[in-house]
DRENTORKOL-3810 file (N, C-alpha, C; in nm, 4 decimals):
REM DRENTORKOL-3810
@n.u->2.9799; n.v->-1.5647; n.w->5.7595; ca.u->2.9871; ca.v->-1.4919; ca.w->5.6364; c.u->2.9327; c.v->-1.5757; c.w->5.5208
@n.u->2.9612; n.v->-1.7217; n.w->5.5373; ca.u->2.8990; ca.v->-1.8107; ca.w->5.4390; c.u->2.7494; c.v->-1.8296; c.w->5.4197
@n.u->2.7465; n.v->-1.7975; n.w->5.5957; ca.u->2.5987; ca.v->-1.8264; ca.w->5.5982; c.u->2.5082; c.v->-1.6870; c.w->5.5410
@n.u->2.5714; n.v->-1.5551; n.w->5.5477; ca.u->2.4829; ca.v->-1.4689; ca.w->5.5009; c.u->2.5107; c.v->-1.4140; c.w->5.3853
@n.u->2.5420; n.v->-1.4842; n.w->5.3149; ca.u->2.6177; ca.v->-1.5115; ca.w->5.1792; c.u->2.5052; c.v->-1.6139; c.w->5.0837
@n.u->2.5202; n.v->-1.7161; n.w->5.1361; ca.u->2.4003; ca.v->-1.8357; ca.w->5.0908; c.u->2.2602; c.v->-1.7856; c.w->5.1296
@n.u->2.2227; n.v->-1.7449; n.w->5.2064; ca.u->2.0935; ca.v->-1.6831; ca.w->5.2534; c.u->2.0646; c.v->-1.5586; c.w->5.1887
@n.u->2.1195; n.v->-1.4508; n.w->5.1547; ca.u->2.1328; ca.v->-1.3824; ca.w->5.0648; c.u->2.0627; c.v->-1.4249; c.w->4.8910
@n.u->2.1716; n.v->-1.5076; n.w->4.8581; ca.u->2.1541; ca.v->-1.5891; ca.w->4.7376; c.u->2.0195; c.v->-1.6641; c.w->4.7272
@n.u->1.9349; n.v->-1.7725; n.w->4.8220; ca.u->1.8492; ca.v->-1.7881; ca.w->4.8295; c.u->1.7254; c.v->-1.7069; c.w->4.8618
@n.u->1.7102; n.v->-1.5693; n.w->4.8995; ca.u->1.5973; ca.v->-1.4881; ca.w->4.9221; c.u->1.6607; c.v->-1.3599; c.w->4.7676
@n.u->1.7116; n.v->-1.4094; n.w->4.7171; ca.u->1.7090; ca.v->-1.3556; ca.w->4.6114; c.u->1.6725; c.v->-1.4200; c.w->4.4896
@n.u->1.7239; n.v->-1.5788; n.w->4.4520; ca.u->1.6682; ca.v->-1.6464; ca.w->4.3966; c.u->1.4902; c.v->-1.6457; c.w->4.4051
@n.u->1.4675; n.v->-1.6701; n.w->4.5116; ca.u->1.3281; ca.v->-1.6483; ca.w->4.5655; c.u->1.2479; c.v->-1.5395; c.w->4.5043
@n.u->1.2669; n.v->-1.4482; n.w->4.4922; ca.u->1.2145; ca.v->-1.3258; ca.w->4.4640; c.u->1.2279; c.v->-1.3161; c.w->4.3386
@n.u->1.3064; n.v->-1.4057; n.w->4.2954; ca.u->1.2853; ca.v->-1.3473; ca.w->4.1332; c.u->1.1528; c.v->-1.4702; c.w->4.0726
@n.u->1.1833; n.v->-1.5874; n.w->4.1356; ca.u->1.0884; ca.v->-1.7054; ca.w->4.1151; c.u->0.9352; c.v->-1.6701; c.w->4.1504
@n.u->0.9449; n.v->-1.5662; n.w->4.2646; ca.u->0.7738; ca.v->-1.5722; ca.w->4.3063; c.u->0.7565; c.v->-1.4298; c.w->4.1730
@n.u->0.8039; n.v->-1.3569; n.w->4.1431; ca.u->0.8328; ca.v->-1.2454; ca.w->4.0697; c.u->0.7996; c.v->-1.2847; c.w->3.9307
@n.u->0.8859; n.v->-1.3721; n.w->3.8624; ca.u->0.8283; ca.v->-1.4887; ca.w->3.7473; c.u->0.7227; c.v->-1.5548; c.w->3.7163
@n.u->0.6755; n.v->-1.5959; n.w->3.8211; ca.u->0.5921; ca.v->-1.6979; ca.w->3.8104; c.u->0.4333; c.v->-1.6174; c.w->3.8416
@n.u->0.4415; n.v->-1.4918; n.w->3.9096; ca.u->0.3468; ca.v->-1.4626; ca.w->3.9727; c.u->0.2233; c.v->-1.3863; c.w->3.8619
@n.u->0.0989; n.v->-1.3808; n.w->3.8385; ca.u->0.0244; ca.v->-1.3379; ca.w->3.7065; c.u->-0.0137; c.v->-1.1681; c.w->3.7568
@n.u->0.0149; n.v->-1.1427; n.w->3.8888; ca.u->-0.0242; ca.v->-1.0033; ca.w->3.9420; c.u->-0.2326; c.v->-0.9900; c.w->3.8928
@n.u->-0.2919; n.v->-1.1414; n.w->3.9106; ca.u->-0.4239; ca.v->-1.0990; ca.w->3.9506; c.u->-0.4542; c.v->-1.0845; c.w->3.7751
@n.u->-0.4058; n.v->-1.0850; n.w->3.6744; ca.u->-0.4319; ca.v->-1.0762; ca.w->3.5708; c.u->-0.4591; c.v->-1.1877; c.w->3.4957
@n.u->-0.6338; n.v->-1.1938; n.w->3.4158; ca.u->-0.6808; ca.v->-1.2995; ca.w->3.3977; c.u->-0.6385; c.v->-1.3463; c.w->3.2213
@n.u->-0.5774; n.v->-1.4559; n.w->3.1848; ca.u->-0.5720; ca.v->-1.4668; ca.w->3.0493; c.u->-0.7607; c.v->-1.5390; c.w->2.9724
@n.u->-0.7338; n.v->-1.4174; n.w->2.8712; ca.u->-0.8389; ca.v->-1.4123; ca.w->2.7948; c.u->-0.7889; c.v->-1.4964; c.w->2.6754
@n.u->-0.9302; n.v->-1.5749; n.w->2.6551; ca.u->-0.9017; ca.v->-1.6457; ca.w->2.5351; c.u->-0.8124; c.v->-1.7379; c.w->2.5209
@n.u->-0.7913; n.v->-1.8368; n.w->2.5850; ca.u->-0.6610; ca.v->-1.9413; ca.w->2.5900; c.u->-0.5193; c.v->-1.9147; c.w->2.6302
@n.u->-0.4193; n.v->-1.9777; n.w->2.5427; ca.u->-0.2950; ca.v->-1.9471; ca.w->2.6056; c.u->-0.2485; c.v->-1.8257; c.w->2.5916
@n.u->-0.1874; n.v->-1.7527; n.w->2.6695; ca.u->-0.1138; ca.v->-1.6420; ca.w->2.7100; c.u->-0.0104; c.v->-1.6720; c.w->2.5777
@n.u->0.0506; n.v->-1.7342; n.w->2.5721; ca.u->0.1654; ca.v->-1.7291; ca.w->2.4472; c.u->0.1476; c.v->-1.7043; c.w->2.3564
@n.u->0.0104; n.v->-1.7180; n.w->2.3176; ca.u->-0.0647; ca.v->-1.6502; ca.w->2.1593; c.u->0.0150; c.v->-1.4950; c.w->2.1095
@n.u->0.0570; n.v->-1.5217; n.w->2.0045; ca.u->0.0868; ca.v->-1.3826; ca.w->1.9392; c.u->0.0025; c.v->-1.2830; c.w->1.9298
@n.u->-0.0179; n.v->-1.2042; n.w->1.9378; ca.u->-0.1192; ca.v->-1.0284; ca.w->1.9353; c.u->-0.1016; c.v->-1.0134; c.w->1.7559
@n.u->0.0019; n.v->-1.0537; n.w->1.7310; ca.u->-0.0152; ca.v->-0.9739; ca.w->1.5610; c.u->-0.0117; c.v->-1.1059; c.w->1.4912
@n.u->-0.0907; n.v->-1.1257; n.w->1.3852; ca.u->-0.0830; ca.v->-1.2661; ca.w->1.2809; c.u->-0.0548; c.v->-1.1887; c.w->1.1633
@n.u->0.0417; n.v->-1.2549; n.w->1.0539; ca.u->0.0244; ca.v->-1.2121; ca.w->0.9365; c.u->-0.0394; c.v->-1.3472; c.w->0.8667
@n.u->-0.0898; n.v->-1.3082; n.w->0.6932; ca.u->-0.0889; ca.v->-1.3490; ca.w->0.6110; c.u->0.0263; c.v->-1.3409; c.w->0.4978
@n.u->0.0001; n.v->-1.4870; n.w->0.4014; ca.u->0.1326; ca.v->-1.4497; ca.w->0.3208; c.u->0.0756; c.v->-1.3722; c.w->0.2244
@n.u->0.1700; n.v->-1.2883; n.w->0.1653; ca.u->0.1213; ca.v->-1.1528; ca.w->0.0479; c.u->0.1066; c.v->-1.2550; c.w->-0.1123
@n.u->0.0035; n.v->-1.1755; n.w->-0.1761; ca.u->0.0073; ca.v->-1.2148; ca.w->-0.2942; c.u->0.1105; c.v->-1.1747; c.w->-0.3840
@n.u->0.1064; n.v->-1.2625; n.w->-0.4931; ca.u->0.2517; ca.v->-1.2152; ca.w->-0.5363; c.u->0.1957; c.v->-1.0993; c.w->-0.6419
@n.u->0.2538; n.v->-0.9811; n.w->-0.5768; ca.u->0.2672; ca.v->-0.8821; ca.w->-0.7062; c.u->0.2441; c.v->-0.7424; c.w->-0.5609
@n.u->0.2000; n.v->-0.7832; n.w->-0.4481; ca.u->0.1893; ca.v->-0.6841; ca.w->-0.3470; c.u->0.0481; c.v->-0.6276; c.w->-0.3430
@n.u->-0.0342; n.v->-0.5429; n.w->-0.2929; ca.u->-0.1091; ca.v->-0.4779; ca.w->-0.2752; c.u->-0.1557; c.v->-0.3878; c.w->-0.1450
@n.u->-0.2387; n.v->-0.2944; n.w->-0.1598; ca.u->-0.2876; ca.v->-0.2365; ca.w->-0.0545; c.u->-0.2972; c.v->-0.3044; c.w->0.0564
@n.u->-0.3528; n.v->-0.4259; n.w->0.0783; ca.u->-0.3677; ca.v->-0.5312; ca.w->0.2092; c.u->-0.2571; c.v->-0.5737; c.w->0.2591
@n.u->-0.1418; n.v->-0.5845; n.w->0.1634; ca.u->-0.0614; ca.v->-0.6517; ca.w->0.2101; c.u->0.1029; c.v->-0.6027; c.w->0.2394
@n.u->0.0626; n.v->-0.4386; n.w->0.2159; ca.u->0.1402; ca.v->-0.3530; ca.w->0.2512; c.u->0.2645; c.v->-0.2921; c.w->0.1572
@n.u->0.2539; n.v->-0.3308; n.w->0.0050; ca.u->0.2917; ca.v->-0.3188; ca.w->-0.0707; c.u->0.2626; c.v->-0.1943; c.w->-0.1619
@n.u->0.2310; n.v->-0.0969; n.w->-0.0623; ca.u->0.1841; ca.v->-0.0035; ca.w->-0.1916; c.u->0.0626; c.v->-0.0233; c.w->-0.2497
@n.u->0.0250; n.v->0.0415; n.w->-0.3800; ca.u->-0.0766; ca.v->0.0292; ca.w->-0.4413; c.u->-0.0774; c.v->-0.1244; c.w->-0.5226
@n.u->0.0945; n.v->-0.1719; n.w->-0.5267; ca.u->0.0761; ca.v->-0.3057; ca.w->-0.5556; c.u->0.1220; c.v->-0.2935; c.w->-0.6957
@n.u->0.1575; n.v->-0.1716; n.w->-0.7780; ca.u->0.2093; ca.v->-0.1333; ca.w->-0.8375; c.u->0.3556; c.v->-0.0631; c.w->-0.8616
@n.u->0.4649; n.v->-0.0229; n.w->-0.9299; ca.u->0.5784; ca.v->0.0657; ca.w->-0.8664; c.u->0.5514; c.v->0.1395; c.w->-1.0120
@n.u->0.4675; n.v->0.1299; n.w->-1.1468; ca.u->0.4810; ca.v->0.2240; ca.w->-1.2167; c.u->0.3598; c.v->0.2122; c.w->-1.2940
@n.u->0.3141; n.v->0.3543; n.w->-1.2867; ca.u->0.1721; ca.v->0.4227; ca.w->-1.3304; c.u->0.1790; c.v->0.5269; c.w->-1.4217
@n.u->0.1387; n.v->0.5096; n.w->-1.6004; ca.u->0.1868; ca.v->0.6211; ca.w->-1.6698; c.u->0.0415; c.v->0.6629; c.w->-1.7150
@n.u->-0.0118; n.v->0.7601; n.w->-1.7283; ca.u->-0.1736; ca.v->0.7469; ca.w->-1.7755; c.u->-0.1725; c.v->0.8987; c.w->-1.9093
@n.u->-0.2091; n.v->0.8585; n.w->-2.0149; ca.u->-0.1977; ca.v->0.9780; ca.w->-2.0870; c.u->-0.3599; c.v->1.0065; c.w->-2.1304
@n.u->-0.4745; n.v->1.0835; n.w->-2.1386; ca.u->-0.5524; ca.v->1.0773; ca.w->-2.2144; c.u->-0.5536; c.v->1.2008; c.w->-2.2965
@n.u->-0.6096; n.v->1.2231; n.w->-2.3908; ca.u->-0.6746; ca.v->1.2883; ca.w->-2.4734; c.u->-0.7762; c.v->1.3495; c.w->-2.5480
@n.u->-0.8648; n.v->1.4299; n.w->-2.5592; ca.u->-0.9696; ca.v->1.4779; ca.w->-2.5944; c.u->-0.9913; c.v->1.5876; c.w->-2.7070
@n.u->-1.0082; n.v->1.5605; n.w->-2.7996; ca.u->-1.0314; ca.v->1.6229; ca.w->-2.9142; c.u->-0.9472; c.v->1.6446; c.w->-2.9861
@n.u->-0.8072; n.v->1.5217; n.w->-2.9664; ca.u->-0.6525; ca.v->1.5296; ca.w->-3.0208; c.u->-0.5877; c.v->1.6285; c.w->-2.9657
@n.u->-0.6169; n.v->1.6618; n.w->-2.8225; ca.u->-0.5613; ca.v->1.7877; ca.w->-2.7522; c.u->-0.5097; c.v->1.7053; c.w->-2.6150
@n.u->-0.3671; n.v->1.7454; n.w->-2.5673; ca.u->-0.3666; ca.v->1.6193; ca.w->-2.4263; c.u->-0.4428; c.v->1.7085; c.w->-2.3100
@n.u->-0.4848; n.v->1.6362; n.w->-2.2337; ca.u->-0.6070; ca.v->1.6534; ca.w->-2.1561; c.u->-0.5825; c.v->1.5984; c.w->-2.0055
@n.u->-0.5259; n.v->1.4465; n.w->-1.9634; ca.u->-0.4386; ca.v->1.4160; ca.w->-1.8867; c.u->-0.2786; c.v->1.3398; c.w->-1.8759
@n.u->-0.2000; n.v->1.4327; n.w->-1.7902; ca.u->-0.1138; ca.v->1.3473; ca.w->-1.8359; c.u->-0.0770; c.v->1.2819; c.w->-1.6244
@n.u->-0.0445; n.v->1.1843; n.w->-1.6511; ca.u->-0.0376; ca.v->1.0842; ca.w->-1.4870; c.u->0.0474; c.v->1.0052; c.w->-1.4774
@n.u->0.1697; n.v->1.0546; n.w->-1.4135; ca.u->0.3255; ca.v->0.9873; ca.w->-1.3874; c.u->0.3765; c.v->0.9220; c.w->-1.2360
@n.u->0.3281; n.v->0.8147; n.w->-1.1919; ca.u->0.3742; ca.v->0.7451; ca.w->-1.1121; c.u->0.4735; c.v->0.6601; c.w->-1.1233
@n.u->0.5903; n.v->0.6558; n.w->-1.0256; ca.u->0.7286; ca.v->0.5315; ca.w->-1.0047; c.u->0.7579; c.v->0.5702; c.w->-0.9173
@n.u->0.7620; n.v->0.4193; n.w->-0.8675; ca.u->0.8686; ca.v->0.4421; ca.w->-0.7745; c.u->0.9756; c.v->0.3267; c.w->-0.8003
@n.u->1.0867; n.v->0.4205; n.w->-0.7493; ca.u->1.2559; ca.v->0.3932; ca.w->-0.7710; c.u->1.3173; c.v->0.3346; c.w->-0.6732
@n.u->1.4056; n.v->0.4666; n.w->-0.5721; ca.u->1.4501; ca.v->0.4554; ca.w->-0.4440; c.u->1.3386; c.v->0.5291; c.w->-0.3390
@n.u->1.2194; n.v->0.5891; n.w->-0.4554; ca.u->1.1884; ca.v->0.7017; ca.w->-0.3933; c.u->1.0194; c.v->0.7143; c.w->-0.4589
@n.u->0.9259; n.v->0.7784; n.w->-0.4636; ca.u->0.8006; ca.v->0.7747; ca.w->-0.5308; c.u->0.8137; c.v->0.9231; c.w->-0.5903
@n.u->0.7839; n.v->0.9200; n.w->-0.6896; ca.u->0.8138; ca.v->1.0294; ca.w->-0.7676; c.u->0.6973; c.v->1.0184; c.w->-0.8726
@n.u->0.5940; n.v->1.1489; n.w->-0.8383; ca.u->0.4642; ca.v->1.1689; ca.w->-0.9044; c.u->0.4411; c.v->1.2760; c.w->-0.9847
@n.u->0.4043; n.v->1.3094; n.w->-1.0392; ca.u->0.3337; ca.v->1.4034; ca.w->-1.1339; c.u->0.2145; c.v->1.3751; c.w->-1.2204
@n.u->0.1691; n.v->1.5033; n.w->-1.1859; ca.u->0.0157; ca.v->1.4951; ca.w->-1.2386; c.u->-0.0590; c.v->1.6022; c.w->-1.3012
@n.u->-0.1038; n.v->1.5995; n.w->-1.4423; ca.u->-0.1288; ca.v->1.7390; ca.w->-1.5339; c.u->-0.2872; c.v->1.7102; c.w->-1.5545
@n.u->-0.3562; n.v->1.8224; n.w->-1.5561; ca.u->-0.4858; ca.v->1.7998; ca.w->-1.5727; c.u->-0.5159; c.v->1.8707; c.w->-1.6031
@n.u->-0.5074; n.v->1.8928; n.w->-1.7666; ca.u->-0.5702; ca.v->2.0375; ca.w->-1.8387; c.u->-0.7182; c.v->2.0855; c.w->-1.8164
@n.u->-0.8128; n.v->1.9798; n.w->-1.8101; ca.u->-0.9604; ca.v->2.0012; ca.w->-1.7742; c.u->-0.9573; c.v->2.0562; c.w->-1.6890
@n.u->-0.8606; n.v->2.0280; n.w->-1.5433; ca.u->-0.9204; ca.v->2.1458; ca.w->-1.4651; c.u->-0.7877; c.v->2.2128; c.w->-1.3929
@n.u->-0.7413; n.v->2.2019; n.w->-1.4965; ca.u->-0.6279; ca.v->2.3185; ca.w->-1.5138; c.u->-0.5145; c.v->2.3315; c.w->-1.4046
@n.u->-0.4611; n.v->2.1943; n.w->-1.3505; ca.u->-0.3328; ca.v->2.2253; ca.w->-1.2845; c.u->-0.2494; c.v->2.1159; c.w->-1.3260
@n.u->-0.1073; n.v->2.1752; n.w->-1.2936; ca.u->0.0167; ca.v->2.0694; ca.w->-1.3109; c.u->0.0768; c.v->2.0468; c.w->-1.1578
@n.u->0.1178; n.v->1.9383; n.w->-1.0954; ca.u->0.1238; ca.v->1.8693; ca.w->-0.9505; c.u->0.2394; c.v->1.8200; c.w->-0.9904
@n.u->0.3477; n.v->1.8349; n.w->-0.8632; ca.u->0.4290; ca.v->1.7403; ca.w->-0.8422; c.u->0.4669; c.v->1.6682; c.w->-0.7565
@n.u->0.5311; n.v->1.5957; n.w->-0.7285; ca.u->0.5621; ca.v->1.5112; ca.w->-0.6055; c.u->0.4691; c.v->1.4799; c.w->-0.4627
@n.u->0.4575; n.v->1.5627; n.w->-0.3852; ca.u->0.3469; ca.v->1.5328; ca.w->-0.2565; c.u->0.2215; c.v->1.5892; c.w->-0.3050
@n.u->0.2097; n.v->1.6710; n.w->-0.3611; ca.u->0.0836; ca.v->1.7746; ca.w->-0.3904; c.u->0.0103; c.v->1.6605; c.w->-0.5577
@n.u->0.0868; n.v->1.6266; n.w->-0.5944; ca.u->0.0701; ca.v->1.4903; ca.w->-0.7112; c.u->0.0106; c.v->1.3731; c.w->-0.6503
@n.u->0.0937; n.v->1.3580; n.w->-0.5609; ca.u->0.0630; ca.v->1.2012; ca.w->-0.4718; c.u->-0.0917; c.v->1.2149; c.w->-0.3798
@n.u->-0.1176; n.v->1.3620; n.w->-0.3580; ca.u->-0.2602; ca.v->1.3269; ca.w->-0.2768; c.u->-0.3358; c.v->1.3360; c.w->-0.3654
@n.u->-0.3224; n.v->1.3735; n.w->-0.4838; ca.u->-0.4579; ca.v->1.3742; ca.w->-0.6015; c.u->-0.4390; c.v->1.2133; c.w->-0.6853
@n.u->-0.3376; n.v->1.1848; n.w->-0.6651; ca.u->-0.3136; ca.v->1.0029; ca.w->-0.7267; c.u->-0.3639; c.v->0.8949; c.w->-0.6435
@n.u->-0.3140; n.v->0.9654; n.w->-0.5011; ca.u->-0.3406; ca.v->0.8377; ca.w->-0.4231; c.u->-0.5217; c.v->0.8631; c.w->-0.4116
@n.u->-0.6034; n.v->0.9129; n.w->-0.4356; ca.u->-0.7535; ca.v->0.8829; ca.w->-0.4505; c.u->-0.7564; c.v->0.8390; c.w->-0.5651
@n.u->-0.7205; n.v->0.9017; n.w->-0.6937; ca.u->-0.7503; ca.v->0.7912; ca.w->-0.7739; c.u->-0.7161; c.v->0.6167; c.w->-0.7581
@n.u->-0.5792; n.v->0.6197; n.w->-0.6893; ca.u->-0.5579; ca.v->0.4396; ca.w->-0.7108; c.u->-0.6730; c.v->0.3872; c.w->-0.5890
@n.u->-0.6925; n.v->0.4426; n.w->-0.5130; ca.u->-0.7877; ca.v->0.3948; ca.w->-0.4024; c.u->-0.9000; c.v->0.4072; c.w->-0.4292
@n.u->-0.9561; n.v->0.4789; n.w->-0.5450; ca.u->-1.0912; ca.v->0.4407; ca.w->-0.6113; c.u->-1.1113; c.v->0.3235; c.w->-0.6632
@n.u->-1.0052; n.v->0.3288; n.w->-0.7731; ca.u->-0.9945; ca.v->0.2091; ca.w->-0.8900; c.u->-0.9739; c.v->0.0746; c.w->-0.8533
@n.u->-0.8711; n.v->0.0846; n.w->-0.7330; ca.u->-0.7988; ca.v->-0.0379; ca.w->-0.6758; c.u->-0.7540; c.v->-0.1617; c.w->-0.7932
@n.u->-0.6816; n.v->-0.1294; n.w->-0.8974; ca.u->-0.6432; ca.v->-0.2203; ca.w->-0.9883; c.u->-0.5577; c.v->-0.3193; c.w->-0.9262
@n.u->-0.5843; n.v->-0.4272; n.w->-0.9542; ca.u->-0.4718; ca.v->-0.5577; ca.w->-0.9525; c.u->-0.4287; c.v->-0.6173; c.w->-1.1215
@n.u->-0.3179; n.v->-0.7128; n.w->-1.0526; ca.u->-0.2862; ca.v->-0.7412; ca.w->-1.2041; c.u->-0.3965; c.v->-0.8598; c.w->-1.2787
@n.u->-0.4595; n.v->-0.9087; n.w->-1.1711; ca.u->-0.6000; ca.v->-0.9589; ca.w->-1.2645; c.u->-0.7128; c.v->-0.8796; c.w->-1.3178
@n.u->-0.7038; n.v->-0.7216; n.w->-1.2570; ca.u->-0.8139; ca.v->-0.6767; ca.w->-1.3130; c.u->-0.8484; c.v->-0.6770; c.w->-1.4761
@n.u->-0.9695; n.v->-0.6978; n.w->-1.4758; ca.u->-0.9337; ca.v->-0.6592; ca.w->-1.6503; c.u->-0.9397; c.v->-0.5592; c.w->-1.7368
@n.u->-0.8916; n.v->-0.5545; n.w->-1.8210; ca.u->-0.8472; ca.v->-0.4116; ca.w->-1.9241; c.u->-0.9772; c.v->-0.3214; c.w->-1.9123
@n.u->-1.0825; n.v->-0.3733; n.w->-1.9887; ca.u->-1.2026; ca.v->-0.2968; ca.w->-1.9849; c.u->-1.2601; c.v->-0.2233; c.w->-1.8643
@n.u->-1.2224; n.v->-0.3534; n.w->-1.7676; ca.u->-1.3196; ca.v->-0.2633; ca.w->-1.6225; c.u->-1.1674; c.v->-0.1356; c.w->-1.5935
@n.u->-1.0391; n.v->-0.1663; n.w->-1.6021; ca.u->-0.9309; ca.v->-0.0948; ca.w->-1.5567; c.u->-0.9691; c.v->0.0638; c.w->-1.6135
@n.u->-0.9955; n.v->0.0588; n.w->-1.7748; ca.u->-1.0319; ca.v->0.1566; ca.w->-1.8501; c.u->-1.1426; c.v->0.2632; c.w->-1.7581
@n.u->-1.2854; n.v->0.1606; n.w->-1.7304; ca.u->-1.4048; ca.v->0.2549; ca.w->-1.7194; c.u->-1.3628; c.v->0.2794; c.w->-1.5954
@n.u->-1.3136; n.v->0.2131; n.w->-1.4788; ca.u->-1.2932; ca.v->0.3173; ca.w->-1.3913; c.u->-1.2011; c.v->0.4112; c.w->-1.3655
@n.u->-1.1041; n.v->0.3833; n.w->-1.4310; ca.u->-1.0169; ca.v->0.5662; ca.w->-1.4786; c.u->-1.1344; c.v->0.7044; c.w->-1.4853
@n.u->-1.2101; n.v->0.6221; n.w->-1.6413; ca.u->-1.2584; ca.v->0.7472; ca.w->-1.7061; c.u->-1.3665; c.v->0.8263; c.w->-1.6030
@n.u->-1.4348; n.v->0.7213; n.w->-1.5091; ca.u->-1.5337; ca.v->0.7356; ca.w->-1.4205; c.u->-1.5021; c.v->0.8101; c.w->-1.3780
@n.u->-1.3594; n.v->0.7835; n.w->-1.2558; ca.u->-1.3183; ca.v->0.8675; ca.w->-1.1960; c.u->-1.3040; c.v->0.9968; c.w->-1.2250
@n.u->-1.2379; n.v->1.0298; n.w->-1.2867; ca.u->-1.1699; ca.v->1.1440; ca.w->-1.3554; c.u->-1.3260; c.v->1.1994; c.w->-1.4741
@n.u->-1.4555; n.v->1.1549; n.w->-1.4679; ca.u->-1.5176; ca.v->1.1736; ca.w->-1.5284; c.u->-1.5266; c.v->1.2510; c.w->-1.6598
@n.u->-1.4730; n.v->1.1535; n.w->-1.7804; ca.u->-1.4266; ca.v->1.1470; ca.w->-1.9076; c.u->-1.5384; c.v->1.0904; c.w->-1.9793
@n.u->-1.6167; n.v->1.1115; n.w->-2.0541; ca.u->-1.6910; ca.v->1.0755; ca.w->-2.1438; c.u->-1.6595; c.v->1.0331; c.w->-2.2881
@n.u->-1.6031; n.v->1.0806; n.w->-2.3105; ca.u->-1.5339; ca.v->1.0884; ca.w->-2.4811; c.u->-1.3940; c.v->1.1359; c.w->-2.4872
@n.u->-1.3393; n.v->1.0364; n.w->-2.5397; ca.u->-1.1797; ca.v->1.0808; ca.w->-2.5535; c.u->-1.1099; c.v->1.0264; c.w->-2.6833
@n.u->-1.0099; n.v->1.1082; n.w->-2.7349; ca.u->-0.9429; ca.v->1.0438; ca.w->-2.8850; c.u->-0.7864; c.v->0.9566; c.w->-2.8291
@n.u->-0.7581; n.v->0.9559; n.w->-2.7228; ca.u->-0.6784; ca.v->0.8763; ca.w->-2.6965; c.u->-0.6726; c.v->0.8279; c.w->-2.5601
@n.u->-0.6677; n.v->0.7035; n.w->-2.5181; ca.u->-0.6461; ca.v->0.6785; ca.w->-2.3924; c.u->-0.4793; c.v->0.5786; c.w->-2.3820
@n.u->-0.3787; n.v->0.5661; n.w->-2.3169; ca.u->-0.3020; ca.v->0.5269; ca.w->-2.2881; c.u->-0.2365; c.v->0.4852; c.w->-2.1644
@n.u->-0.2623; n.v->0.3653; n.w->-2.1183; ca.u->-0.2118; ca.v->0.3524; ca.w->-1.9924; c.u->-0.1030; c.v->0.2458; c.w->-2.0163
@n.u->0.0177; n.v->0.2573; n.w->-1.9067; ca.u->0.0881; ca.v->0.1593; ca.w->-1.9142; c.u->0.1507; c.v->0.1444; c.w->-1.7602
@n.u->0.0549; n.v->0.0133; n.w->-1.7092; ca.u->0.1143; ca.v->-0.0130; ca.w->-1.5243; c.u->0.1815; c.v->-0.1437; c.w->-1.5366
@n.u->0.3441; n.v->-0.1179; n.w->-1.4529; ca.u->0.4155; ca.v->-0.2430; ca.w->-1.4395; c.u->0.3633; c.v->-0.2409; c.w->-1.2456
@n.u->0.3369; n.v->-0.4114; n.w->-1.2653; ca.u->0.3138; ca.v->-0.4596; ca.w->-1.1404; c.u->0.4150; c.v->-0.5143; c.w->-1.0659
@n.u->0.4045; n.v->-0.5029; n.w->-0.9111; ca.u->0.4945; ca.v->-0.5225; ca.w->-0.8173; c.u->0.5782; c.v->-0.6509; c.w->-0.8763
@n.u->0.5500; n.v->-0.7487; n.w->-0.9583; ca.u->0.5489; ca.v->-0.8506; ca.w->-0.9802; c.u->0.6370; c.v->-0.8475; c.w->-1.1094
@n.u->0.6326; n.v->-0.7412; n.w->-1.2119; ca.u->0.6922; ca.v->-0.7093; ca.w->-1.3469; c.u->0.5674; c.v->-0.7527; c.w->-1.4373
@n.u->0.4733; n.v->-0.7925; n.w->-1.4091; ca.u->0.3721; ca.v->-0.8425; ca.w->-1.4978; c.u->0.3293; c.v->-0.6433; c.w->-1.5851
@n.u->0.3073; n.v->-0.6543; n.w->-1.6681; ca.u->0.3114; ca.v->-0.5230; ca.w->-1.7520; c.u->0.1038; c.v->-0.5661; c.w->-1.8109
@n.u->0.0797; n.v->-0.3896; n.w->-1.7874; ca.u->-0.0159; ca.v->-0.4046; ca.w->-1.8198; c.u->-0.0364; c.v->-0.3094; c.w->-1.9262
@n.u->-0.0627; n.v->-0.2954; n.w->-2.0762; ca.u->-0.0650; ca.v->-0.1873; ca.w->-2.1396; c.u->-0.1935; c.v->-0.1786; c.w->-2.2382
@n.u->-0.2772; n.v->-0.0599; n.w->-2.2201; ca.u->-0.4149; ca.v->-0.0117; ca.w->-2.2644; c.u->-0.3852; c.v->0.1039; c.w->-2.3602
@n.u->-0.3724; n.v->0.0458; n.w->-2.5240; ca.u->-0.3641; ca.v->0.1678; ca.w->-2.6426; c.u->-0.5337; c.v->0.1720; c.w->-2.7003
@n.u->-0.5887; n.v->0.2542; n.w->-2.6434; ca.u->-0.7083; ca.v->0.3400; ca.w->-2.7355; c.u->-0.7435; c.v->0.4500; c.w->-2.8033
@n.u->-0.6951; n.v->0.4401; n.w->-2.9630; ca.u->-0.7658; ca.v->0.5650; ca.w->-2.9898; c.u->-0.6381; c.v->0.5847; c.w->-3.0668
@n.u->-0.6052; n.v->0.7297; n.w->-3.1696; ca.u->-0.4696; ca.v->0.7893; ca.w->-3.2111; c.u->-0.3795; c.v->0.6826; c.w->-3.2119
END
């Protein structure tokens, strides 16, 4: 009983060792097998698109104006939650929440602002986008992932 007890134990040990050890014919590519499949980088501080942070922003207020008449108005934050709205008298709709967020999220993915961008270029590619030529007020005010505050008063 000892003996098929211990013999047991050893053709089981066995089997897990050839089982372990064995590569099943599979060739490692590229050096060691222990290599990780996913690498990160460390994020910049303030977040961004690359680095999985969102637009890299948590608050986007955009007001413009045209002929002292409001013309756009563009409400991004996020809280616990992303909460958008988006008015566009030029071409005549008011957006909220998901139906907001797919007409925002092309604009931020046009523009791609960071908190180094600078004011001027931040400006012309708004207006580009949204193709604005002349306006009596422009107003933007974006706090970055970071709290760094960015604020653009033109005009009124």
């Amino acid at each position: 009983m000892i003996k098929l007890k211990l013999f047991g134990t050893i053709l089981f040990a066995s089997v897990l060792l050839i089982g372990g050890c064995g590569n099943s014919n599979k060739k490692v590519v590229d050096g060691n097998k222990d290599e990780p499949l996913i690498t990160s980088e460390p994020e910049d501080e303030g977040g961004s698109m690359e680095t999985g942070d969102g637009y890299g922003f948590s608050e986007f207020d955009l007001e413009i104006d045209i002929d002292g008449a409001d013309a756009i108005d563009l409400d991004y934050k996020v809280v616990k939650k992303v909460e958008a709205e988006y008015e566009n008298k030029l071409q005549d709709y008011h957006l909220k929440d998901e139906p907001a967020m797919a007409k925002i999220h092309d604009l931020f993915m046009d523009i791609k602002i960071t908190k180094d961008t600078p004011e001027d270029e931040v400006k012309q590619k708004i207006l580009q986008f949204l193709h604005i030529d002349n306006y009596s007020k422009f107003d933007l005010e974006v706090v970055f992932d970071n709290g760094q505050l960015l604020e653009i008063i033109d005009g009124e």
